[in-house]
Backbone as CSV, one residue per row, in Angstrom:
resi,resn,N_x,N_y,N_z,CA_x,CA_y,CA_z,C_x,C_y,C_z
1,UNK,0.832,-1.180,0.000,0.000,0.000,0.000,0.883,1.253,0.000
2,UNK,0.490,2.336,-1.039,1.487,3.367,-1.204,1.002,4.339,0.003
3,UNK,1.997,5.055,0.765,2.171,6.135,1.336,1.095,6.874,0.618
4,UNK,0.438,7.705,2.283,-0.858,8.708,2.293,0.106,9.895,2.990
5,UNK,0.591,10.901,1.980,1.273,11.848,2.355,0.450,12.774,2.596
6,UNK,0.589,14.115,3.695,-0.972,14.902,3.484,-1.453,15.733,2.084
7,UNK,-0.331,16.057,1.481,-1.006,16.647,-0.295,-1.848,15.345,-0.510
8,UNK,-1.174,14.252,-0.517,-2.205,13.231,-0.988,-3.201,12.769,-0.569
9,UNK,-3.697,12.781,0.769,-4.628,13.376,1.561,-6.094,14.671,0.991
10,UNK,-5.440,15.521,0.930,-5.853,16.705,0.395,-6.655,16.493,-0.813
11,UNK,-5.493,16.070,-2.251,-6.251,15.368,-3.211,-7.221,14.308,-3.501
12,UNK,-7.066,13.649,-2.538,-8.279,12.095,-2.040,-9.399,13.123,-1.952
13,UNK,-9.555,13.745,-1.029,-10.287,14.627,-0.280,-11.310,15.742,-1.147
14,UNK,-10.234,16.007,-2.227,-11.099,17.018,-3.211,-11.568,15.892,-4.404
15,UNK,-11.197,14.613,-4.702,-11.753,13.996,-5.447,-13.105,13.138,-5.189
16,UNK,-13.314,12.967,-3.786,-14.450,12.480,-2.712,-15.494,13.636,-3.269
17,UNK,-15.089,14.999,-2.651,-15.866,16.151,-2.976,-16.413,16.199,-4.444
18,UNK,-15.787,15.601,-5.325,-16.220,16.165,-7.292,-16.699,14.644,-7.355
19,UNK,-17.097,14.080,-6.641,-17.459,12.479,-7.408,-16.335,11.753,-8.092
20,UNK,-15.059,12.162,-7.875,-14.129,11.158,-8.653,-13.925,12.038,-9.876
21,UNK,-14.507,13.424,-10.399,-14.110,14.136,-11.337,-13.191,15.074,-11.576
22,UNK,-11.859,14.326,-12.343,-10.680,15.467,-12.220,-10.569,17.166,-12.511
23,UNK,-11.719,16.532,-13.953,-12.147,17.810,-14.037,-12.467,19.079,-13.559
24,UNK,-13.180,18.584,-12.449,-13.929,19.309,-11.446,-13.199,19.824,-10.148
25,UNK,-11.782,18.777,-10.219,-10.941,19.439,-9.039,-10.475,20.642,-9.737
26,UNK,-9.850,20.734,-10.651,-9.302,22.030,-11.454,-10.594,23.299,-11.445
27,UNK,-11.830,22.731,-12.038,-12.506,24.007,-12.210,-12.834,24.787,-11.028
28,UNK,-12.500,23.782,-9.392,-13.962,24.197,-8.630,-13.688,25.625,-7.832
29,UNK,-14.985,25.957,-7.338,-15.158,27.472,-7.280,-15.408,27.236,-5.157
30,UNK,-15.242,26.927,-4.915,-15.102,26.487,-3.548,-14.022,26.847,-2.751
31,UNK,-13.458,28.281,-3.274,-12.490,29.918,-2.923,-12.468,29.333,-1.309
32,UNK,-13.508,29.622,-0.644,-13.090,29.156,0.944,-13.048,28.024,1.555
33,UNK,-13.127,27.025,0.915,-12.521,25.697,0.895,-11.029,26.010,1.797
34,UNK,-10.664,25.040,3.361,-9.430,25.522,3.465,-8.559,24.782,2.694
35,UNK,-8.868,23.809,1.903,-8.128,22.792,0.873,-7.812,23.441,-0.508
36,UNK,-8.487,24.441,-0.965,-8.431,24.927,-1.847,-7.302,25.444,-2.732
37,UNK,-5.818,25.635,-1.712,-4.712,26.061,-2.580,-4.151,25.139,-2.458
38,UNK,-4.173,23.675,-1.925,-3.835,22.471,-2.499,-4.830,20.973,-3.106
39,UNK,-5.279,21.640,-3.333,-6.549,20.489,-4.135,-6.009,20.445,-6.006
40,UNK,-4.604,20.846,-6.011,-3.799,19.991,-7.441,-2.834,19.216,-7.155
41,UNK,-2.597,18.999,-5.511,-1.627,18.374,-5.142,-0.186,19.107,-4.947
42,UNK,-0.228,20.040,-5.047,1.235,20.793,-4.807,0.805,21.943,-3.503
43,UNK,1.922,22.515,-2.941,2.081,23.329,-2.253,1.692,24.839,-2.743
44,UNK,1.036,25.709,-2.647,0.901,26.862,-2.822,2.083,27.451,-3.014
45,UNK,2.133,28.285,-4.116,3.279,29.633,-4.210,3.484,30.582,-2.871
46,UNK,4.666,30.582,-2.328,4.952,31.136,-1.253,4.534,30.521,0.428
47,UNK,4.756,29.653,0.298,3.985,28.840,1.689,5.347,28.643,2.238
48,UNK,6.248,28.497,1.829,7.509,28.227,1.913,8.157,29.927,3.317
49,UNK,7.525,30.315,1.870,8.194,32.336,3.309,7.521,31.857,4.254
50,UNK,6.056,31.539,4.182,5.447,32.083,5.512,6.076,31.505,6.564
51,UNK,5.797,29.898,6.331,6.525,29.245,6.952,7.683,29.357,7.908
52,UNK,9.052,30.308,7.338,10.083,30.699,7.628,9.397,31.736,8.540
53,UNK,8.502,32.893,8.189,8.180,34.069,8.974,7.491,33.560,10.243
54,UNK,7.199,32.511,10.072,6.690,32.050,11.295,7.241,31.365,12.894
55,UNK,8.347,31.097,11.678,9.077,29.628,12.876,10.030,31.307,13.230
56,UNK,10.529,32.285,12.308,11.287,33.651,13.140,10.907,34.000,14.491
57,UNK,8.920,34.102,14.049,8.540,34.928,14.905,8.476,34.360,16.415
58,UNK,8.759,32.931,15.885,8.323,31.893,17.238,9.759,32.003,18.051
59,UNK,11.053,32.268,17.416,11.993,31.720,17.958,11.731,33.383,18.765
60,UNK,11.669,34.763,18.107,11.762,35.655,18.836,10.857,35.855,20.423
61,UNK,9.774,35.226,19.930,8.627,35.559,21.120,9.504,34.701,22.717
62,UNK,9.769,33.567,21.921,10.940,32.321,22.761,11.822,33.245,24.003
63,UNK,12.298,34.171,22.937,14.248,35.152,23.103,13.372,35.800,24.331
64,UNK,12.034,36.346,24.077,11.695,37.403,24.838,10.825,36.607,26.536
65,UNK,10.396,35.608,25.818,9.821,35.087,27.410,11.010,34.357,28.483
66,UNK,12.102,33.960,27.670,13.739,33.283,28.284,13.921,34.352,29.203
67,UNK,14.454,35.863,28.482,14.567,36.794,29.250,16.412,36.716,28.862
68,UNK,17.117,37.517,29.951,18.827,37.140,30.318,19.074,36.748,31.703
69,UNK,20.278,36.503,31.681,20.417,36.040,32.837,20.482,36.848,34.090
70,UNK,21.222,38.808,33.457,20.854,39.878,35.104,19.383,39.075,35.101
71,UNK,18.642,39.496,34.543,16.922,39.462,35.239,16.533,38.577,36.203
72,UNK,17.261,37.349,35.618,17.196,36.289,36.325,17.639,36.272,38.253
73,UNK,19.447,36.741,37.858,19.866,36.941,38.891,19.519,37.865,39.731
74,UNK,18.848,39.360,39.671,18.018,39.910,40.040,16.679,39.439,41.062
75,UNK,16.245,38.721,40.730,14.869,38.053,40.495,15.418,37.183,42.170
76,UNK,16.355,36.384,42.312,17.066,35.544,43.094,17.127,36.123,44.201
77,UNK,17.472,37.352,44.230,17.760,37.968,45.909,16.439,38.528,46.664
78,UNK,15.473,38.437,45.628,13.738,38.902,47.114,13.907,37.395,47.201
């Protein structure tokens, strides 16, 4: 049995939805579908940045709840 990768997932998923019509995965008009910018089986144009802008923003929020170590040592003497 071949590997169910999630694009391939996705595509199962929009072919369930059209009755099995390929056709119909290409034409369909189902804009807020959250499947919708992968229902050809590929990754969306630019999913790739966000991605990156995301895991940034995560490492920064990280930097800021860590703190340094004065604060820390500070923190130690009440």
């Amino acid at each position: 049995m071949a590997k169910l990768t999630p694009l391939k997932a996705i595509r199962a998923k929009c072919m369930d939805c059209t009755a099995g019509q390929f056709i119909e995965i290409r034409l369909c008009t189902c804009t807020k579908c959250p499947l919708y910018e992968y229902r050809m089986g590929k990754r969306p144009k630019g999913e790739e940045s966000i991605a990156e802008e995301v895991e940034t923003e995560n490492s920064a929020d990280s930097a800021a709840l860590i703190g340094t170590d004065e604060e820390f040592e500070e923190g130690e003497d009440e």
